[in-house]
N, C-alpha and C positions, 0 to 999 in steps of 0.2 A: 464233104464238109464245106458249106459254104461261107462265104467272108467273114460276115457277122458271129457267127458259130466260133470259127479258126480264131478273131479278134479274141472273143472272151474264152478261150481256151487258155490264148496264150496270156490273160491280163488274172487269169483263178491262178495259171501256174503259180507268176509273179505272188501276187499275193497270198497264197499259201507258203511260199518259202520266204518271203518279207517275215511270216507271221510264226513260224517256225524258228526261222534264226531269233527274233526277239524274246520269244519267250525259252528258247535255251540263253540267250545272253542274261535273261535275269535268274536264272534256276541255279543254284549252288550247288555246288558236289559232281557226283553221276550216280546214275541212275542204269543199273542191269534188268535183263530182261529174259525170257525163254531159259531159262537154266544160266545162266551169265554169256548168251552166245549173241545179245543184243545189248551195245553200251550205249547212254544218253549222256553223254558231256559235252562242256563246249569249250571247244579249242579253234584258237585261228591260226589262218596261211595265209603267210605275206607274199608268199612266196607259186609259183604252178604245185599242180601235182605233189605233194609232201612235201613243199615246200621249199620245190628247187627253186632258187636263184630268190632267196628270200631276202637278200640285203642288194638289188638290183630292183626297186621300187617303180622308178621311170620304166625300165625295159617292162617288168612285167605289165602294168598297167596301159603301156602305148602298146603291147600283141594282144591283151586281153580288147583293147577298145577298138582294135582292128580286126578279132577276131568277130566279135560283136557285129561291126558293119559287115562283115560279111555274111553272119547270120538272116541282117537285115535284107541284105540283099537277093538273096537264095530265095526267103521269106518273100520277096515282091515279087518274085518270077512267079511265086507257086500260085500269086493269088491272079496276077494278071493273065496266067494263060490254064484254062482247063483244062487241058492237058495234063496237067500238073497234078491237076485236084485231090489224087490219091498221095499227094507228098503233103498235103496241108495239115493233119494233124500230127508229124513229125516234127513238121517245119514251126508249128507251132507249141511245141513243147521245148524244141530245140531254144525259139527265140526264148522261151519264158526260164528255162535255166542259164541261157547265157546273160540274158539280163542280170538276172536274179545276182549273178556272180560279179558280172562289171558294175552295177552298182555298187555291193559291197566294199570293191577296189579303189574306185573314185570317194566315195563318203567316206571308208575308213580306213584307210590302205591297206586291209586286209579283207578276206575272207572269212567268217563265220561258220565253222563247222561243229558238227555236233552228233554226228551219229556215228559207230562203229559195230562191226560184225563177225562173229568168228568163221574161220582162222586169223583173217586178218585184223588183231585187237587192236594193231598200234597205227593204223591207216583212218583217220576220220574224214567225211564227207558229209553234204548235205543234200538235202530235196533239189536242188539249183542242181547239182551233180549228176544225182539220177534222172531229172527231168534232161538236160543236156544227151546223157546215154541214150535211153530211151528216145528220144525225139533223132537222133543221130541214126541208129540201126531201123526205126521206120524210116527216115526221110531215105532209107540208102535200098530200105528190100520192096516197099511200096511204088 
């Protein structure tokens, strides 16, 4: 994958989960799916992961914005050395969900979540989440 390619990977991620979280923030209710084994609501975390340390607003957002530069980071290695090159569509999915989230953090001091799955009904996450996974298990087995 080359730079130009990697860039708009990681700038579709962003923008599909920009666009995802907005149109669940204006949708009312939930919405089930597949037999009710897919939920569409929206709920935030102020907080990491389910919302630990939800009322520690400074702490979470100064690891989420450090976790961030270091995405960034990782992300210029892969693109200045060739070597790499098979890390760049992780790396690049990677940035586009961490973004996706540390914006969130800073504009709203929370998270936007909206999607949930059985078994786990009472756990929500978003595209920024999965994009994050995903881009984490390639950046690690590529």
């Amino acid at each position: 994958m080359n730079c130009p390619v990697t860039f708009l990977t990681a700038a579709v991620g962003f923008a599909a989960d920009r666009i995802l979280k907005i149109a669940a923030s204006h949708k009312e209710g939930k919405s089930s799916f597949l037999k009710n084994k897919v939920t569409i609501r929206k709920t935030t975390n102020k907080g990491f992961a389910m919302n630990k340390f939800e009322n520690k607003r400074g702490l979470v957002v100064t690891v989420s914005i450090v976790a961030f530069l270091a995405v960034v980071f990782l992300f210029g290695i892969t693109l200045k050395d060739d070597s790499y090159r098979s890390k760049r569509p992780g790396g690049a999915l990677l940035l586009a969900g961490a973004l996706g989230n540390v914006y969130d953090r800073i504009r709203h001091g929370f998270v936007i979540d909206y999607i949930s799955v059985a078994p786990l009904k009472r756990i929500f996450f978003n595209l920024a989440d999965v994009l994050v996974a995903l881009g984490s298990i390639l950046y690690l087995v590529l």
